[in-house]
C-alpha positions as CSV (number, residue, x, y, z in Angstrom):
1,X,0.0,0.0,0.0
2,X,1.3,3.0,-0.6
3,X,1.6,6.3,1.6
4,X,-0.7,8.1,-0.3
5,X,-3.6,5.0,0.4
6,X,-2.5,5.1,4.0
7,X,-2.8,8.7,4.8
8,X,-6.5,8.8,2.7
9,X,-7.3,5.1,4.7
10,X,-6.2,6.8,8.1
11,X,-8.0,10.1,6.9
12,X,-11.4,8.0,6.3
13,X,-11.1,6.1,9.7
14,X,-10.8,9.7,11.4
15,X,-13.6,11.1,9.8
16,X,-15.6,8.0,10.4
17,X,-14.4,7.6,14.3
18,X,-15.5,11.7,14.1
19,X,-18.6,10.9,12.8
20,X,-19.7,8.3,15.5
21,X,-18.8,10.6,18.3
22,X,-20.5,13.3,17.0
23,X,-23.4,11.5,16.8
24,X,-23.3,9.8,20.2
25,X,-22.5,12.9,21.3
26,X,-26.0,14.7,20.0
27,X,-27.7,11.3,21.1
28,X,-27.2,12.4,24.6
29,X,-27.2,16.0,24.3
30,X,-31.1,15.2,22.9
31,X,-31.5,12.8,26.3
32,X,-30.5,14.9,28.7
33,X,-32.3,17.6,27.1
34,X,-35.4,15.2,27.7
35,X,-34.8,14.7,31.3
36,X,-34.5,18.2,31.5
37,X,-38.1,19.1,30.1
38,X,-39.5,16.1,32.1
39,X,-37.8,17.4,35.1
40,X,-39.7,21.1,34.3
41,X,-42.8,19.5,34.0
42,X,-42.7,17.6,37.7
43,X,-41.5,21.1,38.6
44,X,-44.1,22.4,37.3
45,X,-46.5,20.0,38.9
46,X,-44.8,20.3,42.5
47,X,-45.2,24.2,42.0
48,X,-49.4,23.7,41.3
49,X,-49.2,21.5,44.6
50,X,-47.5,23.9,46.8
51,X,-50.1,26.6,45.6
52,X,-52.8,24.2,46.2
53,X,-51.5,23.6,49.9
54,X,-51.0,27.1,51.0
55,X,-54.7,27.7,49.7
56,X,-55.7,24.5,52.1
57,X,-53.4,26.4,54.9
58,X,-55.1,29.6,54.2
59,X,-58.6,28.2,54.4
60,X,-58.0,26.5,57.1
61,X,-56.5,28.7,59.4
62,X,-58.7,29.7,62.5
63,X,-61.4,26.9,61.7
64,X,-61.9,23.8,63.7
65,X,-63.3,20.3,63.2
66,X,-59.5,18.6,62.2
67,X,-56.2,18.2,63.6
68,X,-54.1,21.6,64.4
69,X,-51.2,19.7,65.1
70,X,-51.7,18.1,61.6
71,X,-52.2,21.6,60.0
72,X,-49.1,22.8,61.5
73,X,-46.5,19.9,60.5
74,X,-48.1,21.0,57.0
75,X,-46.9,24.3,57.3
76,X,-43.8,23.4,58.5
77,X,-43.8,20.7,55.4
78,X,-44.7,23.1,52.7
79,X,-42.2,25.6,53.6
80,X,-39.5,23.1,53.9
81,X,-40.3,21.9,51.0
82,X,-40.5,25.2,49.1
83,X,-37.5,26.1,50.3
84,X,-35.7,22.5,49.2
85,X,-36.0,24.3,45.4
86,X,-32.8,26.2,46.0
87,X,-30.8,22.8,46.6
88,X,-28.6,22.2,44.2
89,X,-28.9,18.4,45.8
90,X,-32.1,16.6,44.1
91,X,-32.0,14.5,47.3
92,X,-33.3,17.1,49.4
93,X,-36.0,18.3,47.3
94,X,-37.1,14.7,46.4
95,X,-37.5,14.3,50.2
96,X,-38.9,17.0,51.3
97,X,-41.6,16.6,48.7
98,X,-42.1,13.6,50.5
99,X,-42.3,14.4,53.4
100,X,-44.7,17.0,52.7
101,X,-46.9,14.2,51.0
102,X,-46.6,12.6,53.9
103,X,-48.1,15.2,56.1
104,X,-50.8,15.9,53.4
105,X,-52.3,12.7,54.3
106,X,-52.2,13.2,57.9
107,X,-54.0,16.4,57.7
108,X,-56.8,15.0,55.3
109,X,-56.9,11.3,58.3
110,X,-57.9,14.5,61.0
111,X,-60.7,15.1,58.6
112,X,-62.5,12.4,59.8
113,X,-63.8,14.0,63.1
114,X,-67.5,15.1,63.5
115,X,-67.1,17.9,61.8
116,X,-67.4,17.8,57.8
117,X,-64.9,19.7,56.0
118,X,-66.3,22.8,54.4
119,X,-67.0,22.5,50.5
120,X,-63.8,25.1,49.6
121,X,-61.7,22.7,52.1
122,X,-63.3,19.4,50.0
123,X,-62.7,21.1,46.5
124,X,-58.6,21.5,47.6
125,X,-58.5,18.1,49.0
126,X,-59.9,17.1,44.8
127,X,-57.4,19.2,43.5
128,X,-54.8,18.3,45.8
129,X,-55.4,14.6,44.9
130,X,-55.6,15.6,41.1
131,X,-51.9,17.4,41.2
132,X,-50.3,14.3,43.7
133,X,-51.9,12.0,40.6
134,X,-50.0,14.1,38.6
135,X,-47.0,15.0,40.3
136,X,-46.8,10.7,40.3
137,X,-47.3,10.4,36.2
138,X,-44.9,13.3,36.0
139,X,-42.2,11.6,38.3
140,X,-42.5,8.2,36.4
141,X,-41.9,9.8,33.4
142,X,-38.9,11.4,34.1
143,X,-37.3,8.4,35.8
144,X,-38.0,6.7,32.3
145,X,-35.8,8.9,30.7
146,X,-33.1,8.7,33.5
147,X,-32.9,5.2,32.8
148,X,-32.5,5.7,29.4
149,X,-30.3,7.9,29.7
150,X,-28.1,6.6,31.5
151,X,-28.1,3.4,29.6
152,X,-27.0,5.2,27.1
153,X,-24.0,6.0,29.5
154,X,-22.9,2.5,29.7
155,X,-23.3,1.4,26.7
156,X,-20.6,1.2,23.7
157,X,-19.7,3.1,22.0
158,X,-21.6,6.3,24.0
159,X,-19.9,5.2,27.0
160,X,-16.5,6.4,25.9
161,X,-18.4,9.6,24.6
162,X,-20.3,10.2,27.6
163,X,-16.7,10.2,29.5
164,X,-15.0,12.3,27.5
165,X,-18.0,14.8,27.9
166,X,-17.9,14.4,31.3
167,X,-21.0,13.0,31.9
168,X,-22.3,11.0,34.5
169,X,-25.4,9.4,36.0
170,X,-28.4,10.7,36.9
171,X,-30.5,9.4,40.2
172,X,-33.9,8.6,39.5
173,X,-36.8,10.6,41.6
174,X,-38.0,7.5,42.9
175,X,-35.1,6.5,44.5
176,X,-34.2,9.5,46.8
């Protein structure tokens, strides 16, 4: 062979090395670009809920017939939980979501005292339920794509992309 086939052979086998990594390269820009919208939209969500629950706080300030003490860990829940937006650490958001969830169902369990809840207070609890349905579909969603994506991590020939990119996992919503 001579040198003149071996540069133009070398040449090709750049170009088409170039080529791949280019397009592995856009393969996970377009992912993580995914995840991002999905994670916009569970923001999005989670923003609609914490409106919903300081309208439930609002209306329920000052009336009786449920569980102060319920009322108040909500309070202390939503603000936490408002607050967790700043953290750069998904962790902390994803479980102080939870935890307000958590004390969104012990406020509606003091509902069932004597006194009814107020139609306003019944019509948050529906839309409350509506946005946690949601907030769920949302959440599932973008865990989808983080699993995708970060298949797409591991597997050849992205793999060596992704590292060269500097890219690395992402954790799931689910499991923080």
């Amino acid at each position: 062979m001579s040198k003149a086939m071996f540069k133009l052979a070398a040449l090709a086998a750049a170009g088409v090395a170039g080529g791949v990594a280019v397009r592995e390269y856009n393969t996970l820009a377009r992912s993580h670009q995914a995840v991002l919208a999905a994670y916009a939209d569970l923001d999005a969500q989670i923003e609609r809920r914490h409106d919903t629950v300081r309208a439930l706080i609002e209306e329920l300030e000052g009336k009786t017939g449920f569980g102060k003490a319920a009322l108040t860990k909500l309070a202390d829940a939503e603000q936490t939980a408002a607050e967790s937006v700043f953290s750069p650490k998904l962790a902390d958001r994803a479980r102080s979501e939870k935890a307000l969830t958590k004390a969104l169902r012990a406020l509606f369990a003091s509902f069932a005292g004597p006194t009814s809840p107020s139609e306003n207070t019944l019509s948050l609890q529906e839309q409350l339920t509506t946005v946690e349905n949601q907030i769920a579909f949302a959440a599932t969603y973008h865990d989808s794509l983080i699993e995708e994506h970060n298949r797409l991590l591991v597997a050849f020939p992205t793999a060596i992309v992704a590292r060269a990119a500097g890219m690395h996992r992402l954790p799931r919503w689910h499991s923080l």
